[in-house]
Backbone as a chain_set.jsonl record, in Angstrom:
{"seq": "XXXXXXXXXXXXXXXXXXXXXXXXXXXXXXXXXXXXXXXXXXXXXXXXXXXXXXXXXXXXXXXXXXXXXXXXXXXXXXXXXXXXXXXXXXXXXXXXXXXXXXXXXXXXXXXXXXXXXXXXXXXXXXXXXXXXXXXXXXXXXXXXXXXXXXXXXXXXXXXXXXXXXX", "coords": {"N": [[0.829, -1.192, 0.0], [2.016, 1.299, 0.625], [3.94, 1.558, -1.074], [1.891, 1.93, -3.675], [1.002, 4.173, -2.828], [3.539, 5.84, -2.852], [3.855, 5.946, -5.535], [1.739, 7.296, -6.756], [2.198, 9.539, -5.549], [4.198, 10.322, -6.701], [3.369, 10.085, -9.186], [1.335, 12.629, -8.935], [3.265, 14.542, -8.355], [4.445, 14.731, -11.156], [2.735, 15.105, -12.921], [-0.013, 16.749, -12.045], [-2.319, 17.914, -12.938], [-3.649, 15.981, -14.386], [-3.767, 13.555, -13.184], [-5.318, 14.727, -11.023], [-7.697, 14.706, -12.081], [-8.3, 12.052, -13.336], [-8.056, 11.44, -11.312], [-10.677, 11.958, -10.139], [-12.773, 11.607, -11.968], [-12.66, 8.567, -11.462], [-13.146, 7.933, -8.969], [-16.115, 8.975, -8.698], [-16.8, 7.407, -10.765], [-16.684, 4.915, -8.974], [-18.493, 5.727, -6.764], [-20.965, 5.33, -8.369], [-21.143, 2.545, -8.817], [-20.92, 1.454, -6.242], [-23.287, 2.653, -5.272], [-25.523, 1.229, -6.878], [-24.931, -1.376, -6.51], [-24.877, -1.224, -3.498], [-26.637, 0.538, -2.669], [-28.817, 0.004, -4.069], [-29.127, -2.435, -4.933], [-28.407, -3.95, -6.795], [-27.202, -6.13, -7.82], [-24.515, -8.028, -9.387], [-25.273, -9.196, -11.898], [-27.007, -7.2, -12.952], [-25.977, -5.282, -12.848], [-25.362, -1.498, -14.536], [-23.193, -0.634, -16.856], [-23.29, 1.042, -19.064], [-24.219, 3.486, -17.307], [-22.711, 3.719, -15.303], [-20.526, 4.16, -16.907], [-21.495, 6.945, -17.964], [-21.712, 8.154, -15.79], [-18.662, 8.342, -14.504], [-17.306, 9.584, -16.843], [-18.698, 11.813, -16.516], [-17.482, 12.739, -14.182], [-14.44, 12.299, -15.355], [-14.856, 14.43, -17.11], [-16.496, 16.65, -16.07], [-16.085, 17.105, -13.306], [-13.684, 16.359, -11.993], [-12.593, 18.696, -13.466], [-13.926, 21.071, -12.718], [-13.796, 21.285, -10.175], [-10.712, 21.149, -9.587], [-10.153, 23.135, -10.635], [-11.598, 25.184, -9.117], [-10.574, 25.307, -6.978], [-7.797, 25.75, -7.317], [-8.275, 28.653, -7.882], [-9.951, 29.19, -5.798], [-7.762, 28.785, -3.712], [-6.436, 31.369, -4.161], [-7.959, 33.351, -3.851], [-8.392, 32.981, -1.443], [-6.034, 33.531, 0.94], [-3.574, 31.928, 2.853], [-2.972, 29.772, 5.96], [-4.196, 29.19, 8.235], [-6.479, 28.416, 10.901], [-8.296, 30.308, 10.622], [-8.361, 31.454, 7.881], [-9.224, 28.439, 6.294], [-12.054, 28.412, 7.511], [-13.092, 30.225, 6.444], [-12.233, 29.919, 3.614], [-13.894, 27.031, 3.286], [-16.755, 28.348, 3.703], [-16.981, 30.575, 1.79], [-16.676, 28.278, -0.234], [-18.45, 26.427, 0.433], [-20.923, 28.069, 0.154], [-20.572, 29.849, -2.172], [-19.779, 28.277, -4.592], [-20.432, 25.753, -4.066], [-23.366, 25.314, -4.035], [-23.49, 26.241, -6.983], [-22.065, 24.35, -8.029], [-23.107, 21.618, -7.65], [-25.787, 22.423, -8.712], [-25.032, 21.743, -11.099], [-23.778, 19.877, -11.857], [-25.798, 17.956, -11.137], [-27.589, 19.131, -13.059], [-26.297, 18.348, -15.193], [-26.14, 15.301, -15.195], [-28.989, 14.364, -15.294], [-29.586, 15.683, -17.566], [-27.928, 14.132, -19.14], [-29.348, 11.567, -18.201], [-32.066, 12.001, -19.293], [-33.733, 13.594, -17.615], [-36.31, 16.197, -16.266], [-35.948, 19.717, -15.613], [-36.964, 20.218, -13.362], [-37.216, 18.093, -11.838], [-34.216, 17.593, -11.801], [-33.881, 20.111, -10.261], [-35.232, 19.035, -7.593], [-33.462, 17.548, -6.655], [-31.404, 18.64, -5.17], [-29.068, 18.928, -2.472], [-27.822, 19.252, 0.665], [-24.144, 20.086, 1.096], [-21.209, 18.4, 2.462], [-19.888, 20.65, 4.943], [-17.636, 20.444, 7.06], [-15.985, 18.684, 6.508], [-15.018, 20.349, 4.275], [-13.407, 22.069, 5.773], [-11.636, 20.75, 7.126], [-10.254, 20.251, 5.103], [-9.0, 21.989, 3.443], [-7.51, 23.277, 5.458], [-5.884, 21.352, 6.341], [-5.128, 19.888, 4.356], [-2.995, 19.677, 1.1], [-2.752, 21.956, -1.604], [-2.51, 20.468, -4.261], [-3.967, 17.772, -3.588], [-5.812, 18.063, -2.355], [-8.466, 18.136, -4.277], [-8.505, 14.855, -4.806], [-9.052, 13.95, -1.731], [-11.409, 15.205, -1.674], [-12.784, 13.857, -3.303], [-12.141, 11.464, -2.386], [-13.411, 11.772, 0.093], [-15.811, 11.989, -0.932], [-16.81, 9.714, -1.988], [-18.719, 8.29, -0.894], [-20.934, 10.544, -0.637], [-20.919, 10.722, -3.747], [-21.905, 8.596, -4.737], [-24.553, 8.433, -3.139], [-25.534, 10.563, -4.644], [-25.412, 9.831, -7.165], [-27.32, 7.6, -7.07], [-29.571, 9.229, -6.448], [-29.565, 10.938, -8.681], [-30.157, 9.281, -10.594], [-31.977, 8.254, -10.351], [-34.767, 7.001, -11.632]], "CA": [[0.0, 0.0, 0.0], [2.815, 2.462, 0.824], [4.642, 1.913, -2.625], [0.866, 2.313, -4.094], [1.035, 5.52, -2.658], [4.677, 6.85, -3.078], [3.472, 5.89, -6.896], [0.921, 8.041, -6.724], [2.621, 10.603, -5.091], [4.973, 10.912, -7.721], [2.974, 11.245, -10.622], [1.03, 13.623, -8.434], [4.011, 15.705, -8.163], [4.205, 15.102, -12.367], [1.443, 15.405, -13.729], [-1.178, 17.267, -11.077], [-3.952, 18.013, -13.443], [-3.642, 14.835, -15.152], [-3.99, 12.759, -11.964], [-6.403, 15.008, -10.075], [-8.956, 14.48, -13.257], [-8.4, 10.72, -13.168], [-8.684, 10.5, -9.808], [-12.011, 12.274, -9.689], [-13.523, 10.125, -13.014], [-12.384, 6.713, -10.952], [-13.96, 7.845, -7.646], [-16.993, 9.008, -9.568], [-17.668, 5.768, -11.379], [-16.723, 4.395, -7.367], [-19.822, 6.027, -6.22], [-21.581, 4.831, -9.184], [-20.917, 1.156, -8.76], [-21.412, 1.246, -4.994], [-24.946, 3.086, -5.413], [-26.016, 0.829, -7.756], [-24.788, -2.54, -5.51], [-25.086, -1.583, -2.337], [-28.214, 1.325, -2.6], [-29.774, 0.08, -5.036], [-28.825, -3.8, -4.431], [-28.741, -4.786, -8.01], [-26.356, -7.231, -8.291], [-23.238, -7.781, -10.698], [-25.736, -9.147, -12.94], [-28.124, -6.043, -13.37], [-25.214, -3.955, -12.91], [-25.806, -0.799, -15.271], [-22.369, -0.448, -16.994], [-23.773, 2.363, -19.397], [-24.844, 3.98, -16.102], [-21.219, 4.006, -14.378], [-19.699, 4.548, -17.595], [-22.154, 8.332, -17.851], [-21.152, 8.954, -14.148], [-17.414, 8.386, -15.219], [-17.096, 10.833, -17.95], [-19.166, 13.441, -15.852], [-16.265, 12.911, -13.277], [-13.391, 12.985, -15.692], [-14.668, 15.954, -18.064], [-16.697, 17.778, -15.497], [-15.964, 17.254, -11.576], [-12.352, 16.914, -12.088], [-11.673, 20.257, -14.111], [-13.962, 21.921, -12.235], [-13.386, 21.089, -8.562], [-9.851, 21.354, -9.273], [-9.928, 24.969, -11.351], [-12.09, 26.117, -8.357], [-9.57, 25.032, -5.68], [-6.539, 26.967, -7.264], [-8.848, 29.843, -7.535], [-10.061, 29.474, -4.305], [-6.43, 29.208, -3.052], [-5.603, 32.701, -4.569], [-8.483, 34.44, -3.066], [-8.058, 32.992, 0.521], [-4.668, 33.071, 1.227], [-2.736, 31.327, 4.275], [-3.126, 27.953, 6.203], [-4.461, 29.22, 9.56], [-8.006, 27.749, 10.994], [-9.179, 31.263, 10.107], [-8.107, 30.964, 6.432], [-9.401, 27.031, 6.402], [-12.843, 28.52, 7.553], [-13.13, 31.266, 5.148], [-12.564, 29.052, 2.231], [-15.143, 26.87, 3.807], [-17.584, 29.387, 3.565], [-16.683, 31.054, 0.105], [-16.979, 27.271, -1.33], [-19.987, 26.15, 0.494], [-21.632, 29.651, -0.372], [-20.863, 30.257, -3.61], [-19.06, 27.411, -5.119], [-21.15, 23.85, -3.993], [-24.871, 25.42, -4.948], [-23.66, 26.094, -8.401], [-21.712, 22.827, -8.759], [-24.204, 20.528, -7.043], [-26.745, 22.21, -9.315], [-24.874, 21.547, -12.636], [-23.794, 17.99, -11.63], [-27.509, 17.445, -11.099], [-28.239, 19.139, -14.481], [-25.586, 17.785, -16.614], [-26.522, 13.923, -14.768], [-30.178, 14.438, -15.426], [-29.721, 15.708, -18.885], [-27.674, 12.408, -20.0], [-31.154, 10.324, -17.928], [-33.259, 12.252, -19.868], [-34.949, 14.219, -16.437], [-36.191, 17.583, -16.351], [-35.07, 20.941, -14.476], [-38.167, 20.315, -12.342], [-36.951, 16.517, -11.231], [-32.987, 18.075, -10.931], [-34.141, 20.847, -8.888], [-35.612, 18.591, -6.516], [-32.817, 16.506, -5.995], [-30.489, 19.421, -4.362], [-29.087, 18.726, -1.465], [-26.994, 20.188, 1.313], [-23.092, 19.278, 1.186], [-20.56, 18.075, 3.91], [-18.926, 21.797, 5.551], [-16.87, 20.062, 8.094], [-15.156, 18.038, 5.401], [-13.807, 20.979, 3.437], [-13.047, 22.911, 6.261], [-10.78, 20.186, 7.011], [-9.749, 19.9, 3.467], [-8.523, 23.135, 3.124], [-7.016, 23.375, 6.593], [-4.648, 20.486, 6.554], [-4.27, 19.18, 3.079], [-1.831, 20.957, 0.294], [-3.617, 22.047, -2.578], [-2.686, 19.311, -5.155], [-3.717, 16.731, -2.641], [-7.511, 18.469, -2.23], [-9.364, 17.102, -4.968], [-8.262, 13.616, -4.077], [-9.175, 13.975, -0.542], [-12.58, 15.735, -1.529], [-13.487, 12.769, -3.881], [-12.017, 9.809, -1.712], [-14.523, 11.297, 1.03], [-17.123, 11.962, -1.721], [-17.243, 8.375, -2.492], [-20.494, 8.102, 0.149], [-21.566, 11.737, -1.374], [-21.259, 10.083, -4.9], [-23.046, 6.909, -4.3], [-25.725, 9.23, -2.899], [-25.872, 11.551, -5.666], [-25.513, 8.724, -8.585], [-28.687, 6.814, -6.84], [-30.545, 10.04, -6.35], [-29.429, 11.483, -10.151], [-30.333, 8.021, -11.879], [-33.547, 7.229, -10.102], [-36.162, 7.45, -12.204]], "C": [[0.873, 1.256, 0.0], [3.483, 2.924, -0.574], [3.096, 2.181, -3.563], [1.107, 3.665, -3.972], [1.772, 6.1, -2.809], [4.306, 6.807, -5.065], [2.656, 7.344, -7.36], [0.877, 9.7, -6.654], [3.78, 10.949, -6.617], [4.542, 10.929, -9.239], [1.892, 12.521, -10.325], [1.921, 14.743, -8.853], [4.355, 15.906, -10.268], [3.929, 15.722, -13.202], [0.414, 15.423, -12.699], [-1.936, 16.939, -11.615], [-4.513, 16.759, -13.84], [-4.543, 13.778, -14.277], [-5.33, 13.193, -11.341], [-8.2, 14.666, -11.491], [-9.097, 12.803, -13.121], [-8.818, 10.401, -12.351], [-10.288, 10.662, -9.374], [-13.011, 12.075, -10.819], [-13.69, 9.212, -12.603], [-13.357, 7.015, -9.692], [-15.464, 8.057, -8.312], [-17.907, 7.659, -9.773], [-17.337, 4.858, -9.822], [-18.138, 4.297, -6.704], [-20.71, 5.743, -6.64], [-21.985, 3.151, -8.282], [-21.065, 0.927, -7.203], [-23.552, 1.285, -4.901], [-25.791, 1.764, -6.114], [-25.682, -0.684, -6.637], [-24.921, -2.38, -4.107], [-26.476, -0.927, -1.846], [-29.267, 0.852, -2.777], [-30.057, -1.75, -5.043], [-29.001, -4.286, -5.913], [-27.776, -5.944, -8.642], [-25.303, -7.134, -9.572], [-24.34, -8.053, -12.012], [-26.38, -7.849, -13.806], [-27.083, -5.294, -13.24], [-25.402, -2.795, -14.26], [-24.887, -0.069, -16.142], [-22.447, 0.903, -17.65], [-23.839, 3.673, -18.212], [-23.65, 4.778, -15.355], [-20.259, 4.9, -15.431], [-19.862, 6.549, -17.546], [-21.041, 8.993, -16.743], [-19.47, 9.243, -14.37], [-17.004, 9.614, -15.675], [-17.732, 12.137, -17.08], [-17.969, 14.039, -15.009], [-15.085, 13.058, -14.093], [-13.724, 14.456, -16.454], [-15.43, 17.366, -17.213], [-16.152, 18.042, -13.609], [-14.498, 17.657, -11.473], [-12.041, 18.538, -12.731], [-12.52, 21.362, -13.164], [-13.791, 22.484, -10.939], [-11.87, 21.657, -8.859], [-9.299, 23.087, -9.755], [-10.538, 25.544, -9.707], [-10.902, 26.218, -6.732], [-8.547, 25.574, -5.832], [-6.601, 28.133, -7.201], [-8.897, 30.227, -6.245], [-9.084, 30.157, -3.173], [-5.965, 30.657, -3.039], [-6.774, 33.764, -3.82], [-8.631, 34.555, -1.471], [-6.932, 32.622, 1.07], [-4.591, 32.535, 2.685], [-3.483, 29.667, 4.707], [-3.57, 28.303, 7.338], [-5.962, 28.317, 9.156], [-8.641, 28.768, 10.264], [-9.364, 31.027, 8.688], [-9.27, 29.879, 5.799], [-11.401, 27.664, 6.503], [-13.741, 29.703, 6.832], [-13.324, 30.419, 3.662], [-13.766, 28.044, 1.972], [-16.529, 27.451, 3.392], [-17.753, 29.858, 2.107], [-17.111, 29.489, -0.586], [-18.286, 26.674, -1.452], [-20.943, 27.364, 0.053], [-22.11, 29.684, -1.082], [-20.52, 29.269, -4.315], [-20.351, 26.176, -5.116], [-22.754, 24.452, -4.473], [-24.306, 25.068, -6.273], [-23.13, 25.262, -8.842], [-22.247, 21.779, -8.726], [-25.16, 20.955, -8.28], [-26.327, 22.396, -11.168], [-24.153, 20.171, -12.674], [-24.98, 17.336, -11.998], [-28.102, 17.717, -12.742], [-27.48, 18.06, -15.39], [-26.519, 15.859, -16.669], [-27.904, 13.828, -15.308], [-30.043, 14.672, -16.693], [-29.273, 14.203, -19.786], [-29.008, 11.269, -19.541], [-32.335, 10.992, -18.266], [-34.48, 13.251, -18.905], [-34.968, 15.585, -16.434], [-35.865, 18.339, -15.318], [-36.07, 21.07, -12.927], [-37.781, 19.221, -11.505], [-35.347, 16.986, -10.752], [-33.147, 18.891, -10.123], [-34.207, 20.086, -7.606], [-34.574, 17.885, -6.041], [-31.385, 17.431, -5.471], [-30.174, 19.086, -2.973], [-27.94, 19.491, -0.596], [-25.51, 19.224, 0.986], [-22.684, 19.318, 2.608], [-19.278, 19.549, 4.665], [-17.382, 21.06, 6.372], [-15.85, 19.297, 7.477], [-13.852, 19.243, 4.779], [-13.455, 21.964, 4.379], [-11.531, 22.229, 7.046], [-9.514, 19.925, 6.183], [-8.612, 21.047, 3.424], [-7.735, 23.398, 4.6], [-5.837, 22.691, 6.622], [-4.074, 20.098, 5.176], [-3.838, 20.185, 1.824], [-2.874, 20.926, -0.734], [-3.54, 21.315, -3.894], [-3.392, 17.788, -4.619], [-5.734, 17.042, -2.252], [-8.628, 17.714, -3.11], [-9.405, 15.415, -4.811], [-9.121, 13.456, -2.706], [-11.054, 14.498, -0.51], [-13.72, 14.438, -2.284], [-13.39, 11.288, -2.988], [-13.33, 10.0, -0.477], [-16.046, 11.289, 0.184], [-17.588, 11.046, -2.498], [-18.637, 7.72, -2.327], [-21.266, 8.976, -0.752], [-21.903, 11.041, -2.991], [-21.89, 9.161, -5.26], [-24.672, 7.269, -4.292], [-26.348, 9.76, -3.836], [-26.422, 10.137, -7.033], [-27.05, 7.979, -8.394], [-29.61, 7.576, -7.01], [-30.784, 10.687, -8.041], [-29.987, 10.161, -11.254], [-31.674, 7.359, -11.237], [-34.221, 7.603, -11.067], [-37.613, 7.839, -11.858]], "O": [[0.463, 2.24, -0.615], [3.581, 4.047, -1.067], [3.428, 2.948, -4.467], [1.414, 4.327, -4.964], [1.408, 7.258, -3.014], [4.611, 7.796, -5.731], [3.028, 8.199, -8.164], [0.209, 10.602, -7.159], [3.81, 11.979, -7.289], [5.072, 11.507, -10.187], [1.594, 13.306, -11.225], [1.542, 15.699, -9.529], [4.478, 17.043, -10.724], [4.429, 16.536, -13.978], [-0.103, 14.356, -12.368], [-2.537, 15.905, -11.326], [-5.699, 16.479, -13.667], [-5.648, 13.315, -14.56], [-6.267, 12.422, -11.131], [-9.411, 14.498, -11.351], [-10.196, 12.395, -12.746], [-9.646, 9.508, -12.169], [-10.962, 9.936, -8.643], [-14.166, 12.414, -10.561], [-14.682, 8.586, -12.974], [-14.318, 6.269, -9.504], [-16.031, 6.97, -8.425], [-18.939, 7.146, -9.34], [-18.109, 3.901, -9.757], [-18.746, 3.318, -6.273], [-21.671, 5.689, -5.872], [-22.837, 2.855, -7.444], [-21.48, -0.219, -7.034], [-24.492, 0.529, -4.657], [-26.856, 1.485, -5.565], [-26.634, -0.853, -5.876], [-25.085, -3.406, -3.447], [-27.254, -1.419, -1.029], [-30.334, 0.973, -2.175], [-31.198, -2.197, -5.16], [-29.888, -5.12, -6.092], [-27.764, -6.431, -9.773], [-25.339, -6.321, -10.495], [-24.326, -7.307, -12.991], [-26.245, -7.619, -15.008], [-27.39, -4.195, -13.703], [-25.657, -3.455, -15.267], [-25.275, 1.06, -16.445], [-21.887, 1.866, -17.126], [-23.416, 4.787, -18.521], [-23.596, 5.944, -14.964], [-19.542, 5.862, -15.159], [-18.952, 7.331, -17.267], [-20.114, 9.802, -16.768], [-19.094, 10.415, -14.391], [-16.462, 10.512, -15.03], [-17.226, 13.259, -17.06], [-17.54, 15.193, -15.001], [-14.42, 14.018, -13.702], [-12.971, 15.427, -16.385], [-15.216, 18.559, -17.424], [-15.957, 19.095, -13.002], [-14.055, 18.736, -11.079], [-11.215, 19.321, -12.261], [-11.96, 22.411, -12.846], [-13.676, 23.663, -10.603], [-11.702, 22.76, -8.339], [-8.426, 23.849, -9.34], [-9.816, 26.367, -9.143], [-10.691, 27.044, -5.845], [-8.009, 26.034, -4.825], [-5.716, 28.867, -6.763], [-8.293, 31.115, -5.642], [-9.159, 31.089, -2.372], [-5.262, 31.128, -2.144], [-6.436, 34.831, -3.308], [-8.836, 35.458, -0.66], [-6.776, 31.538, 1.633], [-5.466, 32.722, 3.53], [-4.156, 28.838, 4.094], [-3.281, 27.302, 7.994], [-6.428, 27.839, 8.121], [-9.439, 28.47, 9.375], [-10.377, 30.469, 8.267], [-10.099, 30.271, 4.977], [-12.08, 27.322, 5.535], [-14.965, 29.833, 6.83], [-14.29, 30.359, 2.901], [-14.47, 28.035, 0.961], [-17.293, 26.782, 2.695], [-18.669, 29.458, 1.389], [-17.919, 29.549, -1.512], [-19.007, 26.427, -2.419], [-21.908, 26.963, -0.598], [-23.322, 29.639, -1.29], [-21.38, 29.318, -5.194], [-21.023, 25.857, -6.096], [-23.255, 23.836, -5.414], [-24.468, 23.952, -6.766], [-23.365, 25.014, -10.025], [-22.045, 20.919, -9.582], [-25.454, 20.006, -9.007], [-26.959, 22.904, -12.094], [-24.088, 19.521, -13.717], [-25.181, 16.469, -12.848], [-28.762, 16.948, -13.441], [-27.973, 17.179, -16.094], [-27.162, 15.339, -17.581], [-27.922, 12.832, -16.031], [-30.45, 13.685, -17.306], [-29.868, 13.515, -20.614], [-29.505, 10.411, -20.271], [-33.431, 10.749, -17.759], [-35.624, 13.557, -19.244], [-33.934, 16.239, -16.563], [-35.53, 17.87, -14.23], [-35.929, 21.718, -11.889], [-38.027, 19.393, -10.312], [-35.06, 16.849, -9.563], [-32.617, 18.658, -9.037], [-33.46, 20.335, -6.661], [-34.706, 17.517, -4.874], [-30.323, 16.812, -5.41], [-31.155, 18.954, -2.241], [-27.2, 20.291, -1.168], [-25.556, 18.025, 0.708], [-23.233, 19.842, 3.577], [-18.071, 19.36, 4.817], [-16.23, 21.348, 6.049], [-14.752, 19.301, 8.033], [-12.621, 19.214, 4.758], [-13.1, 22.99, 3.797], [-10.586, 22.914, 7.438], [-8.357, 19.577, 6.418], [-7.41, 20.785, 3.373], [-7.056, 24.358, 4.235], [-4.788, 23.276, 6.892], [-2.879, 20.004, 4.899], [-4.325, 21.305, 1.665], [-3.746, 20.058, -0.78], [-4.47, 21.501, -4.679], [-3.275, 16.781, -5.319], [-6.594, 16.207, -1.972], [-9.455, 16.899, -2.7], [-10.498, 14.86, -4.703], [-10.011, 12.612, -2.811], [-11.812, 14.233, 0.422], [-14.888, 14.165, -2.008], [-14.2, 10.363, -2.918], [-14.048, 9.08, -0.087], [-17.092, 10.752, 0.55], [-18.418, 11.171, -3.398], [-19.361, 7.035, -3.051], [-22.101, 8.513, -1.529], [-23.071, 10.881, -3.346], [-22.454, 9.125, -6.354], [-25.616, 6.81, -4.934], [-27.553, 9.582, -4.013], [-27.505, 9.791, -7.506], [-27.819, 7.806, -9.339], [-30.601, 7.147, -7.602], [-31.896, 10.872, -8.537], [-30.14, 10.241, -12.473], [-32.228, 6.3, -11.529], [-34.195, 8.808, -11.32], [-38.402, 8.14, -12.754]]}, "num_chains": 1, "name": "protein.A"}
């Protein structure tokens, strides 16, 4: 597991963008493939590969670029590493940031299942504060998106069951 991770770490230090997009496509289709077997209980057979594959691609072409664009931004408008800092960014992301990404996750997801702005509306939900106040507090800023998707594996599971119900 450790050489897993010094791996990791060093195409981290590489290739950032590269990685942080991958990593938040793979967790993605994670949350997928959980939702769907453990939510949803459908078995390997019924599994919904189409389904994971969608969720996938939303996570490499949209979660990744935009989680991670908003997090270097972020960085530049709330400088330092204190708690204060940490709970500022917090704030600024849950604020302004997670409405309008929660509610274009929800659209984009809903547009590939065919559901209207009336059915994504409804499925808004609050995110986890205490997470990214953590996030942003302790972990370096190549190292964030990782850390925001490995805990948003539950969050994704959630979302994927709630975005693909019919």
């Amino acid at each position: 597991m450790a050489g897993l991770w010094r791996s990791y770490q060093a195409l981290m230090t590489r290739h950032p963008w590269t990685v942080q997009i991958i990593t938040a496509g793979t967790l993605v289709g994670v949350g997928d493939v959980i939702s769907q077997q453990v939510l949803e209980r459908r078995g390997l057979a019924n599994h919904n590969v189409t389904r994971t594959a969608k969720m996938m691609s939303i996570g490499f072409f949209f979660v990744g670029p935009a989680i991670g664009s908003w997090y270097k931004v972020l960085d530049k408008l709330v400088t330092g590493g204190t708690k204060s800092a940490a709970m500022k960014k917090m704030l600024v992301d849950q604020l302004g940031f997670a409405p309008c990404f929660l509610g274009a996750f929800l659209g984009i997801s809903g547009t590939l299942n065919g559901l209207t702005v009336e059915e994504n509306v409804a499925k808004l939900k609050r995110l986890w504060p205490a997470v990214q106040i953590a996030n942003f507090y302790f972990i370096p800023l190549h190292h964030r998106l990782a850390v925001v998707q490995i805990v948003a594996i539950g969050w994704n599971s959630y979302l994927s069951w709630k975005a693909n119900k019919m």
